[in-house]
C-alpha positions, 0 to 999 in steps of 0.5 A: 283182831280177837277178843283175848288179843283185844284184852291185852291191848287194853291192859297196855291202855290201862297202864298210863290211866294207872300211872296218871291216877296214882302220882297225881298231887290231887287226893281226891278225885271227883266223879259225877256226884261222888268223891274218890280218893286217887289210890283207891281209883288207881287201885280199881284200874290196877284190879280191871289190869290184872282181870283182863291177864286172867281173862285173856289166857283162859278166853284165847285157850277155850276158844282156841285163839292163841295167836303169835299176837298175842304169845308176844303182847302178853308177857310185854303188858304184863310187865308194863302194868308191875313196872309202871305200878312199881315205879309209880309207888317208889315216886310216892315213896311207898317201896323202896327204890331197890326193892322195885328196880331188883323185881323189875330186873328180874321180870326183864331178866326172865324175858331175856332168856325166854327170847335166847331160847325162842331164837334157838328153837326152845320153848320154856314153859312158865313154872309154878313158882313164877305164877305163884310170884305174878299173884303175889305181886298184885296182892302186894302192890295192892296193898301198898295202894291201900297203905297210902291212905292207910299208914298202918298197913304198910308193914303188912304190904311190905311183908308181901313184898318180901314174899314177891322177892323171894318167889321173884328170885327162886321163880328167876333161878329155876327159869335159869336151871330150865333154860340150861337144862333146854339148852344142853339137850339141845345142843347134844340133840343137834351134836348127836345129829351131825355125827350121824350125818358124817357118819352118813357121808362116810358110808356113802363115800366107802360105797362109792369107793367100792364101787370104784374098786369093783369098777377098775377090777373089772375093766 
């Protein structure tokens, strides 16, 4: 197994380690010597999650190391990591509820339809707006991290949670836009192939035909 894919496995592995830290009823955990508020450990290894999705990419891309492995295990650890932190921050009633299942449906929605497409022979590549959604969440849910030990920005955290909602759902509606789009030349593709092929066999049986003509005449 490659580096890149290595990496996402250990973003799968950071996800219960995250899950563990951040609703355990303990606020402070001891480390060695020293004394660390829980949030703030959670916050480190949602960091070291998010660094190893950066990493891997760019890692299998330079080294030329894209595996089927790892087109499959990425998008599947990305999702696990936002969900796993969202339903983690809804137990410490630090989002809403419907805020977290409406961005978690979306992520799964989106999957979906990239998996429909795949079946068909289609490939729809991630947009702008969908990167741009993926760095908004990790900033809002690590502000929402902070915010639990500091009550005075979680105005400022959900703001930032606004902001994942609204990329969440134009990034959501543009994927939809793109499969449709994909979807109908694929089928008129595979619609103008089949008439050319009929076209095909009518010749061939209007040859044949002659043929046959030309035949019985001469006999």
């Amino acid at each position: 197994m490659n580096l890149p894919n290595r990496l996402t496995l250990l973003r799968i592995f950071f996800v219960p380690l995250l899950v563990a830290t951040l609703v355990t009823d303990t606020h402070e955990i001891r480390v060695a010597r020293f004394t660390l508020a829980s949030e703030y450990i959670a916050l480190a290894i949602f960091w070291a999650a998010a660094a190893t999705d950066l990493l891997d990419g760019y890692l299998a891309r330079r080294w030329k190391q894209v595996t089927t492995v790892g087109i499959l295990l990425d998008p599947i650890a990305d999702k696990l990591l936002v969900s796993s932190a969202l339903i983690s921050l809804v137990q410490k009633q630090a989002v809403p509820g419907w805020m977290a299942i409406l961005i978690i449906g979306r992520e799964f929605a989106v999957s979906g339809l990239r998996s429909i497409a795949s079946s068909k022979g289609l490939t729809i590549p991630a947009s702008d707006l969908g990167k741009t959604k993926m760095l908004a969440q990790v900033i809002a849910i690590s502000m929402l991290m902070v915010a639990l030990r500091r009550p005075d920005m979680h105005g400022f955290a959900m703001a930032w949670m606004w902001a994942v909602m609204v990329f969440g759902v134009l990034s959501a509606l543009q994927y939809f836009r793109s499969f449709w789009k994909t979807l109908d030349e694929g089928i008129k593709a595979a619609s103008r192939q089949e008439l050319l092929e009929l076209e095909r066999q009518r010749r061939r049986q209007q040859r044949q035909l002659r043929r046959a003509h030309a035949s019985g005449q001469r006999v």
